[in-house]
N, C-alpha and C positions, 0 to 999 in steps of 0.2 A: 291548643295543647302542644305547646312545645317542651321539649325536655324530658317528650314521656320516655320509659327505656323499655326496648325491645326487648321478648320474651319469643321463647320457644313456644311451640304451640303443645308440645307434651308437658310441659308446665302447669297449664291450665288446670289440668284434672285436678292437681291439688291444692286447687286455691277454694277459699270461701269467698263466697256473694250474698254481702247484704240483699232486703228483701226492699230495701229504698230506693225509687225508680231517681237517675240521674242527672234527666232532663227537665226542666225546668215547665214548659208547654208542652197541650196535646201536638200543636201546631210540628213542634221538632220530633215529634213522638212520632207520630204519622211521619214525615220526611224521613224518618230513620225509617221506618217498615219498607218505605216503599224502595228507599237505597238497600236494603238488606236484601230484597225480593231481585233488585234490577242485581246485585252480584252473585246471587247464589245462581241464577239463570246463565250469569258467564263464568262463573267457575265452573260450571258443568257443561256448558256448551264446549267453550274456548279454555278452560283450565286459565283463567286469567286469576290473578293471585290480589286482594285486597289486603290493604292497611287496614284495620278495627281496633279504635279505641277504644278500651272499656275499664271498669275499674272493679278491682275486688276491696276488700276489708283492709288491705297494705296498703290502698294507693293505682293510680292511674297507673297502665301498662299498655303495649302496643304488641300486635301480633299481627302479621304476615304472609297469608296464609291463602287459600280458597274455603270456600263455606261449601258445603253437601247438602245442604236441607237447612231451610228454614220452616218453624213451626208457631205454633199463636205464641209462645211462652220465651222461646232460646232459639240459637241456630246451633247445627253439627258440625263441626271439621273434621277432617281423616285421625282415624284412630276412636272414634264415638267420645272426641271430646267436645263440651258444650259450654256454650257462652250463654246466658241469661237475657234476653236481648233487654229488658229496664238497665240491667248494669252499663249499656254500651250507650260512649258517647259519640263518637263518630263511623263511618264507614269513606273511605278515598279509596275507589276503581280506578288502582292504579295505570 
């Protein structure tokens, strides 16, 4: 995912998310969950800030941020905005 363009994370709240999961295999599905679990735990320890790919109804975007909580369905960033985790294609613990 090169060329994605970076977004504010207050951005988010106003975007729509198809209900169409992104990833192709359970196989990346799983490897996303457990990279989503392994950054929300250093966002909150260590305040460590990750890159998340993900994509709304306009197109691929990137956000920069730390995660609060991850749940079965999305994850939280500060300010109670949320990401869809099926939308999201990548996570880099930067």
């Amino acid at each position: 995912m090169r060329n994605v363009p970076l977004v504010e994370k207050e951005t988010v709240k106003n975007m729509v998310f198809p209900r169409e999961e992104v990833l192709m295999s359970k196989d990346s599905a799983a490897e996303r969950r457990t990279l989503l679990e392994r950054a929300t735990i250093l966002s909150n320890l260590y305040h460590n800030k990750v890159k998340i790919v993900f994509e709304d109804r306009d197109g691929s975007k990137m956000v920069d941020t730390t995660i609060w909580a991850t749940t079965e369905a999305s994850i939280m960033l500060k300010g109670g905005v949320v990401i869809p985790i099926h939308r999201i294609h990548s996570i880099d613990l930067v």
